[in-house]
C-alpha positions as CSV (number, residue, x, y, z in Angstrom):
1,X,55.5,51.3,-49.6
2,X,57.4,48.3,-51.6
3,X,60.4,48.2,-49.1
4,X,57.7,48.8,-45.8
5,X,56.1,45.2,-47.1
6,X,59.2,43.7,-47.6
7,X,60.3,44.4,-44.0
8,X,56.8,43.6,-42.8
9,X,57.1,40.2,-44.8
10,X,60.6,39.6,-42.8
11,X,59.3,40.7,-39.2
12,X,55.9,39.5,-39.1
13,X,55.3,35.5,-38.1
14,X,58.8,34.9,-38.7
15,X,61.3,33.3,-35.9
16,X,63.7,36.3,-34.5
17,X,66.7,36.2,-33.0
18,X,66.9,40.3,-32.4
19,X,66.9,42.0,-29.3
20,X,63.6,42.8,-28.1
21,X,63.9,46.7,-28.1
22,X,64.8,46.5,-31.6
23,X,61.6,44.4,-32.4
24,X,59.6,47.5,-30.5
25,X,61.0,50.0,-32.9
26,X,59.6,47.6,-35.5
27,X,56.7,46.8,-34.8
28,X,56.3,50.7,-34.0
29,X,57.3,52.1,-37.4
30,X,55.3,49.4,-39.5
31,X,52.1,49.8,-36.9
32,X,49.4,51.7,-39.4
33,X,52.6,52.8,-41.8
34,X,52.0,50.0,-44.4
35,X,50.5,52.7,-47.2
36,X,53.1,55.5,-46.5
37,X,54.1,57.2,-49.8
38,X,57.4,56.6,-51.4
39,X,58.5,60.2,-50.7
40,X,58.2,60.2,-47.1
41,X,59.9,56.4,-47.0
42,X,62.9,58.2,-49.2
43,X,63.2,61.2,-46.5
44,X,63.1,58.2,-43.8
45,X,65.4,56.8,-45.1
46,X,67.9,59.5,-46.0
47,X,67.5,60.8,-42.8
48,X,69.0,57.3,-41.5
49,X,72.0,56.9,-43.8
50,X,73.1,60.7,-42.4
51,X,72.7,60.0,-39.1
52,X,74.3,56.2,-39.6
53,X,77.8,55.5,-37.7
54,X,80.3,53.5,-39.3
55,X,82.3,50.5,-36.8
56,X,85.7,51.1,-35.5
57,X,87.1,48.5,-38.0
58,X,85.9,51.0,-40.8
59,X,88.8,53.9,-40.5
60,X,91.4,50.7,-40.1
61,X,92.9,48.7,-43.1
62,X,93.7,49.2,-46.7
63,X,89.9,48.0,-48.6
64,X,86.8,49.7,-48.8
65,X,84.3,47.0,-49.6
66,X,81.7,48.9,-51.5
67,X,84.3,50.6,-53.5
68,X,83.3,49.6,-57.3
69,X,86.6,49.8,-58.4
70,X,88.1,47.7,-55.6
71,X,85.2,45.2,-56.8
72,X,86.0,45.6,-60.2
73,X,89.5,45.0,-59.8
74,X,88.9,41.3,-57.9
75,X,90.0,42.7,-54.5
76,X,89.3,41.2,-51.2
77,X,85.6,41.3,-49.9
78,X,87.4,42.9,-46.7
79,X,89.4,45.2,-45.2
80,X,93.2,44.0,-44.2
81,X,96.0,45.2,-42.2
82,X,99.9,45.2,-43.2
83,X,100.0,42.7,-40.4
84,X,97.9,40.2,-42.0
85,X,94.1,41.1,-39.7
86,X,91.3,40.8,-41.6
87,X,88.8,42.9,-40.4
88,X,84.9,41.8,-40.6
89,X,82.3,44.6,-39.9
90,X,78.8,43.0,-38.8
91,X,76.9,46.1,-38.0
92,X,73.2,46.7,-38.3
93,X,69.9,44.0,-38.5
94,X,70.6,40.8,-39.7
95,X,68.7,38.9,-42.9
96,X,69.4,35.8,-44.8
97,X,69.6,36.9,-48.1
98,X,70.8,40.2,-49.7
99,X,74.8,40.2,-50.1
100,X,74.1,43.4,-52.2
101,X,72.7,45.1,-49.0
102,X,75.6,46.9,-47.1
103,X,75.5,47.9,-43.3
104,X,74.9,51.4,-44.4
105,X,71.6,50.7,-45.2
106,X,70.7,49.3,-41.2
107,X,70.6,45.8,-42.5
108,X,73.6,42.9,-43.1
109,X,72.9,39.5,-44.8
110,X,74.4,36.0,-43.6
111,X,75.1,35.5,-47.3
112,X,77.3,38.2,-47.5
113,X,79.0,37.4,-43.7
114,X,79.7,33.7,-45.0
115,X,81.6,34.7,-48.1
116,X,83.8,37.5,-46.1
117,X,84.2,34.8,-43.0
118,X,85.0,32.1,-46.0
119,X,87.1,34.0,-48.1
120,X,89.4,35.3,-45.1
121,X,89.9,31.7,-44.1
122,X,91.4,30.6,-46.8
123,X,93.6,33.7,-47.7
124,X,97.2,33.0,-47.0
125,X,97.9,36.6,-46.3
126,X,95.6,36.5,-43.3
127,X,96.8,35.1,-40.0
128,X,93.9,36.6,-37.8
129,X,89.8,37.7,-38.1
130,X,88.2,40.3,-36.2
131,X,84.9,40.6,-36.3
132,X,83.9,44.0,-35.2
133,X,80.1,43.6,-33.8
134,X,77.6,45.7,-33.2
135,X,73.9,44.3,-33.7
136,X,71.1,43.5,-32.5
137,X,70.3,40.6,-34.4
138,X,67.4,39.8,-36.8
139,X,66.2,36.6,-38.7
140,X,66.6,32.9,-37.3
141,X,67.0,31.5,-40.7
142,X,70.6,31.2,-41.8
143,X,72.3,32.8,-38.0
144,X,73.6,28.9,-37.1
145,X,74.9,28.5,-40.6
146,X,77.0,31.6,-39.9
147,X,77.9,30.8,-36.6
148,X,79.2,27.1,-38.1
149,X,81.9,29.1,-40.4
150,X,83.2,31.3,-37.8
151,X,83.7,27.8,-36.1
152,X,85.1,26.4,-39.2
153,X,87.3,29.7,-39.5
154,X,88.5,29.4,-36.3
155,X,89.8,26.0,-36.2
156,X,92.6,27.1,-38.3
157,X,92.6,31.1,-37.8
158,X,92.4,32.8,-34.6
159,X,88.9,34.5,-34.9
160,X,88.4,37.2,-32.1
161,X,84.4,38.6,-31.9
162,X,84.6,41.8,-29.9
163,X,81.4,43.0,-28.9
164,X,81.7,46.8,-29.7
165,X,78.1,48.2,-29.0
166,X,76.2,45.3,-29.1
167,X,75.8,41.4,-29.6
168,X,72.6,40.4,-28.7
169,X,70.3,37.3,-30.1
170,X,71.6,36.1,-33.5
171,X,75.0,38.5,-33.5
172,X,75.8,36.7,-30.3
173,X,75.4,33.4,-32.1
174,X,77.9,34.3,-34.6
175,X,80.4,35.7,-31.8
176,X,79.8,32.6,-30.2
177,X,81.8,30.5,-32.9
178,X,84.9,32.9,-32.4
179,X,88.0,31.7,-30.8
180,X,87.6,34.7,-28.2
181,X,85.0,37.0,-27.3
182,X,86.1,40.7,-26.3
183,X,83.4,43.1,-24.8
184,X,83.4,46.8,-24.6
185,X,83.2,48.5,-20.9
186,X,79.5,49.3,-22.0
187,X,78.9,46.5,-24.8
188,X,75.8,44.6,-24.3
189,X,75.6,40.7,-25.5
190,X,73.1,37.8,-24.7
191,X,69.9,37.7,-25.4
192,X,70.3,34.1,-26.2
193,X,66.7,33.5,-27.0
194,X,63.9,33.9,-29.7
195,X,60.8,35.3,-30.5
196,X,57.7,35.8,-33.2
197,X,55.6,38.6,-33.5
198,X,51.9,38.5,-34.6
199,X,50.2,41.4,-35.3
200,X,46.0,40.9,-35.5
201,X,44.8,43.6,-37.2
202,X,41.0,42.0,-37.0
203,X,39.0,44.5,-34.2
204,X,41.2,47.8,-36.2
205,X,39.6,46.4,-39.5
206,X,36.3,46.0,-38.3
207,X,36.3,49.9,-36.6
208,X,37.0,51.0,-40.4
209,X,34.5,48.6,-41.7
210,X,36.8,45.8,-43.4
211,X,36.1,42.8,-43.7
212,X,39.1,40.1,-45.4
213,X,38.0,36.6,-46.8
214,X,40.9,34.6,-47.9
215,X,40.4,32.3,-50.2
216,X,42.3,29.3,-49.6
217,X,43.1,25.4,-50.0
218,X,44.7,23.8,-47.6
219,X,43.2,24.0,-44.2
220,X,46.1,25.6,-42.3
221,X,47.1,27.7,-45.4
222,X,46.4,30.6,-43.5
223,X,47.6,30.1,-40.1
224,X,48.7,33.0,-38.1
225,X,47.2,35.2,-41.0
226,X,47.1,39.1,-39.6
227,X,43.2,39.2,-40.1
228,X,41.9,37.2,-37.7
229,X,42.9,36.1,-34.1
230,X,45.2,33.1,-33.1
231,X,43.6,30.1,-32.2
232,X,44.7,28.2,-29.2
233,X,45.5,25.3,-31.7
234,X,47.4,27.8,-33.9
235,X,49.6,29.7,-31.0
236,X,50.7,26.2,-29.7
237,X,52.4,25.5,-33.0
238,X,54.2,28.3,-33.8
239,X,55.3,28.1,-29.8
240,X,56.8,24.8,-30.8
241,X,58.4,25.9,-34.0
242,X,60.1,28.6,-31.0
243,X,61.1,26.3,-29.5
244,X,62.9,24.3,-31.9
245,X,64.9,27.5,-33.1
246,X,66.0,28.1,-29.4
247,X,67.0,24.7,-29.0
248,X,69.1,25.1,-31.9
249,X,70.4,28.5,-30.3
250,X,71.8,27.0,-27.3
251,X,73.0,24.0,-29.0
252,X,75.1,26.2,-31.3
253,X,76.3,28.9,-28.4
254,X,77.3,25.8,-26.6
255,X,79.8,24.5,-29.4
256,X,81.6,27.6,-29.3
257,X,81.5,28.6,-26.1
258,X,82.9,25.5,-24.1
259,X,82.9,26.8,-20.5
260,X,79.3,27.1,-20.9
261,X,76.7,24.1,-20.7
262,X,73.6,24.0,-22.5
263,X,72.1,24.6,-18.7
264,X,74.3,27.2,-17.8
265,X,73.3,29.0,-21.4
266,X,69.6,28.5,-20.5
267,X,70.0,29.8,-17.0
268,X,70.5,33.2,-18.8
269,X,66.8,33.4,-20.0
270,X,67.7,35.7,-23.0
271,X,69.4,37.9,-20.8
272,X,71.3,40.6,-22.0
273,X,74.8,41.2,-20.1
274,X,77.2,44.7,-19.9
275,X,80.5,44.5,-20.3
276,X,82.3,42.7,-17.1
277,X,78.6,40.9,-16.3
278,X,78.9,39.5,-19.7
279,X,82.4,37.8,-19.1
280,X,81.1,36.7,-15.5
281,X,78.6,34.8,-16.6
282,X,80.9,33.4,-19.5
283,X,79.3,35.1,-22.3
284,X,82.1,37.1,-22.9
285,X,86.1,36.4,-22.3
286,X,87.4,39.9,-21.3
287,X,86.7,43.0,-21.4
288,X,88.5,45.3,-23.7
289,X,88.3,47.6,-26.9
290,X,88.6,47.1,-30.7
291,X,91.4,49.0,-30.4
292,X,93.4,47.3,-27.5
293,X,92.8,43.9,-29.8
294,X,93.8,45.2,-32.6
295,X,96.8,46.4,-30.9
296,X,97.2,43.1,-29.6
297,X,97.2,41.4,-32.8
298,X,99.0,43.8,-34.7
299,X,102.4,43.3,-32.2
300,X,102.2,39.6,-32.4
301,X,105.1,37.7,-33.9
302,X,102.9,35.3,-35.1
303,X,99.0,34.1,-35.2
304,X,98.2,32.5,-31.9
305,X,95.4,30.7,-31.5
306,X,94.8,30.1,-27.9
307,X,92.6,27.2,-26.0
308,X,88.9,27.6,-25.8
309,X,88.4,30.3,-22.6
310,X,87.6,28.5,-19.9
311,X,87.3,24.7,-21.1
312,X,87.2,23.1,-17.8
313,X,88.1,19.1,-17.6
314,X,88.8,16.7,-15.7
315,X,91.7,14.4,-15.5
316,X,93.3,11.5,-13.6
317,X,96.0,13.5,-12.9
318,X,93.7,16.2,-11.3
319,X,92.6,13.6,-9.5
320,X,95.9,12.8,-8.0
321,X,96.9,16.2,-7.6
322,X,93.3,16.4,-5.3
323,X,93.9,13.7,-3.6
324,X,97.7,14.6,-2.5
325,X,96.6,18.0,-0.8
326,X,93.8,15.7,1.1
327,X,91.2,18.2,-0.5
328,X,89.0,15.0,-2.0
329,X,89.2,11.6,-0.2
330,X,85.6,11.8,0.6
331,X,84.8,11.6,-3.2
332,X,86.2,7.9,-3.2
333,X,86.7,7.4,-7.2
334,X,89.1,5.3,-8.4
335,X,91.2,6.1,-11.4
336,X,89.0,5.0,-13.6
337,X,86.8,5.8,-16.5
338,X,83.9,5.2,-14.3
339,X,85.3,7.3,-11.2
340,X,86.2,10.5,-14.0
341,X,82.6,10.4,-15.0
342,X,81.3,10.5,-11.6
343,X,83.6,13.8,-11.4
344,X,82.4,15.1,-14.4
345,X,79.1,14.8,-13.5
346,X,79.4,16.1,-10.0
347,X,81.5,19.2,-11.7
348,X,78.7,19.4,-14.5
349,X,76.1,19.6,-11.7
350,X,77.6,22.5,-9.3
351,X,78.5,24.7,-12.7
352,X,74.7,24.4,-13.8
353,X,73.5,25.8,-10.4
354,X,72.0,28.9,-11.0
355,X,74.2,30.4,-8.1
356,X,77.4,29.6,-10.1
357,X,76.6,31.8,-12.8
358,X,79.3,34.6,-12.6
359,X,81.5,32.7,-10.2
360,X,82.6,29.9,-12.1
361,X,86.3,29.9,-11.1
362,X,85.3,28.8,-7.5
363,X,82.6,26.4,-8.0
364,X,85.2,24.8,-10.2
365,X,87.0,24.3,-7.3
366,X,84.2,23.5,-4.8
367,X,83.4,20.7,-7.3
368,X,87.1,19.4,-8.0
369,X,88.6,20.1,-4.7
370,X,86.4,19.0,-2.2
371,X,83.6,16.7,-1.2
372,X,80.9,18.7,0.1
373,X,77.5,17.8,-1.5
374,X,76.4,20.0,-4.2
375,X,73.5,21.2,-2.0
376,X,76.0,22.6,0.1
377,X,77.9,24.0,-2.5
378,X,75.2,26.2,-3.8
379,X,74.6,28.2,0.0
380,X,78.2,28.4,0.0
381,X,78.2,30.2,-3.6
382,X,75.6,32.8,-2.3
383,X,78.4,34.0,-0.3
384,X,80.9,34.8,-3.0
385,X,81.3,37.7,-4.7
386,X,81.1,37.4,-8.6
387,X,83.5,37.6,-11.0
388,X,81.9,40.7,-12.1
389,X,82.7,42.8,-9.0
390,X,85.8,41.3,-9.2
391,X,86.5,42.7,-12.1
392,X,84.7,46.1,-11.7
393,X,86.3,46.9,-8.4
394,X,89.8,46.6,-9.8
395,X,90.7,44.3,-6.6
396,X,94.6,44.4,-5.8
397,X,96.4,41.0,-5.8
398,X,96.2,39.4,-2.0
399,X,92.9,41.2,-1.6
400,X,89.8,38.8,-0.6
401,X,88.0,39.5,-4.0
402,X,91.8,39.6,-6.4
403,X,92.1,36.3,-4.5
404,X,89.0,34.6,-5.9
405,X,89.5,35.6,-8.9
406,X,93.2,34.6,-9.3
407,X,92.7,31.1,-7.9
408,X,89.5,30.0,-8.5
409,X,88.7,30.3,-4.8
410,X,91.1,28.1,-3.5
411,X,92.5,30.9,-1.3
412,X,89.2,32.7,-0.5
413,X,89.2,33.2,3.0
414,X,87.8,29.6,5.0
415,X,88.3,27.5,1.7
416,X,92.1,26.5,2.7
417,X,90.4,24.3,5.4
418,X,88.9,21.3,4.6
419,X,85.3,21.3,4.5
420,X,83.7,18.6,6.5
């Protein structure tokens, strides 16, 4: 009964970041459950630590973090390879506090994530961090702070995130700081969004003859209080305080994940994304396995920390470049700082079309390479396959769709001409 109100006291008017199906199952198990006995929560959960899976990164390295004597003896709050990869299970729902808490037990704290994340940055012995992901999410509070060391870890240390199962809501703000992002074939990530649950209990109450007063001071003491209904008053508030969290969502996805503007991010409307979907849309940078970038790693003769996927800029020498294959005389900008922020924007604008989502290579070159207005631009991109089927369809080099995605669309069938 203890543990059921502690979980109700995390779900219930709290800001999530957790993948809506996981919320369900929630809400589901805590509807009418509150007074379960402490026998049949201890079958529950025993039942749940039998059936739990462990991640891939688990049967990999020389630590087992919730060994006691490995504690005892001072060793590294993570698993490591002989090649120098630390490897960083986040597995399970996420809460703020609880470092004691381990996966095993279907719930992983930020707390406990910071240190690992932390601690592997500044060991000298490790020259890479993988963080092995599968989650939906969980609590608002304390997922940015997370997501602001992998950043900070990554800035010295190549940080890969792969997405193995799932990195949805706040796990995708923590893979979002990574250096890389690797999906699974059938790994799900987005859900770049947030949400609050309410439960009134007030007309179930008054069927059993129940009647709460709460005694308070303060006039909005008990706002959003189970008992009775939310006001309209009420509702708009916590919206607002949703709002704010989200905001600070796609601000933090968009530090990390540099191909992506805040539009683009909130053009996914908390979308989730499988596999090759997810790295058409920029979520994700390739699709793969734990066990390919661990391979990857592992046979590297040294840590290599590659440019942000998909940074896209904008230079005078582009410019030039343009302007000598007579692809952009009808943009008339000047060398200047003033002309390279009219490109800029232009670019900025075409990549925030909905329609560029998933086929970002050739609205890149749409908005660099030639003049056509950006209201053309977006028919033309309805036209194009994405990335995705790109990718799914296993498209030979020289064929129309290996062609897009190889250059960006500059050799996609009718874009060699010049567009008038």
């Amino acid at each position: 009964m203890t543990v059921l109100y502690h979980i109700a006291d995390r779900v219930l008017n709290r800001p999530l970041m957790i993948h809506p199906d996981k919320l369900s199952l929630i809400a589901s198990i805590l509807d009418g459950r509150i007074g379960i006995d402490s026998a049949s929560l201890g079958a529950v959960e025993a039942d749940y630590l039998k059936k739990a899976a462990p991640g891939s990164s688990r049967f990999v390295g020389n630590y087992e973090p919730n060994d006691p004597k490995n504690l005892a003896a001072g060793r590294k709050p993570y698993r490591t390879t002989a090649d120098g990869i630390a490897l960083i299970t986040v597995m399970g729902s996420l809460v703020n506090r609880g470092a004691w808490i381990g996966s095993y037990s279907g719930l992983q704290s930020y707390e406990g994530l910071k240190y690992q994340i932390s601690a592997a940055a500044r060991d000298k012995d490790v020259r890479s961090i993988i963080l092995d992901m599968d989650t939906p999410g969980g609590e608002a509070v304390g997922a940015f702070e997370v997501a602001d060391v992998v950043r900070e870890a990554a800035q010295t240390k190549e940080v890969v995130a792969i997405v193995n199962g799932m990195a949805a809501s706040a796990g995708y703000a923590i893979a979002s700081g990574a250096t890389r992002i690797v999906i699974t074939s059938s790994g799900i990530a987005g859900s770049v969004g947030v949400v609050m649950l309410h439960a009134d209990y007030s007309k179930r109450l008054e069927k059993e003859g129940v009647k709460p007063t709460l005694i308070h001071a303060g006039a909005r003491k008990v706002d959003g209080n189970p008992y009775t209904p939310l006001s309209t008053e009420v509702k708009g508030e916590l919206q607002a305080e949703i709002d704010r969290f989200y905001d600070l969502f796609v601000a933090s996805v968009a530090k990390g994940r540099p191909g992506m503007s805040e539009d683009a991010i909130r053009a996914t409307e908390a979308r989730t994304y499988i596999g090759a979907d997810a790295v058409a849309v920029g979520l994700a940078d390739a699709v793969g396995s734990f066990e390919s970038v661990l391979s990857e790693l592992t046979t590297s003769a040294q840590a290599l920390r590659p440019p942000p996927p998909a940074a896209l800029t904008f230079t005078a020498a582009d410019l030039a470049a343009a302007r000598a294959e007579g692809r952009a005389e009808g943009l008339q900008l000047g060398v200047t700082d003033d002309g390279l922020a009219a490109a800029m924007a232009r670019i900025d604008a075409v990549l925030s079309l909905p329609e560029a989502q998933g086929r970002q290579k050739f609205a890149l070159h749409l908005a660099s390479k030639t003049s056509i207005t950006v209201e053309a631009v977006k028919g033309a991109l309805r036209h194009v396959p994405t990335e995705a089927d790109v990718i799914r369809s296993g498209a030979r080099a020289g064929s129309p769709l290996g062609l897009v995605l190889e250059t960006g669309g500059k050799r996609f069938p009718g874009a060699e001409k010049e567009t008038p």
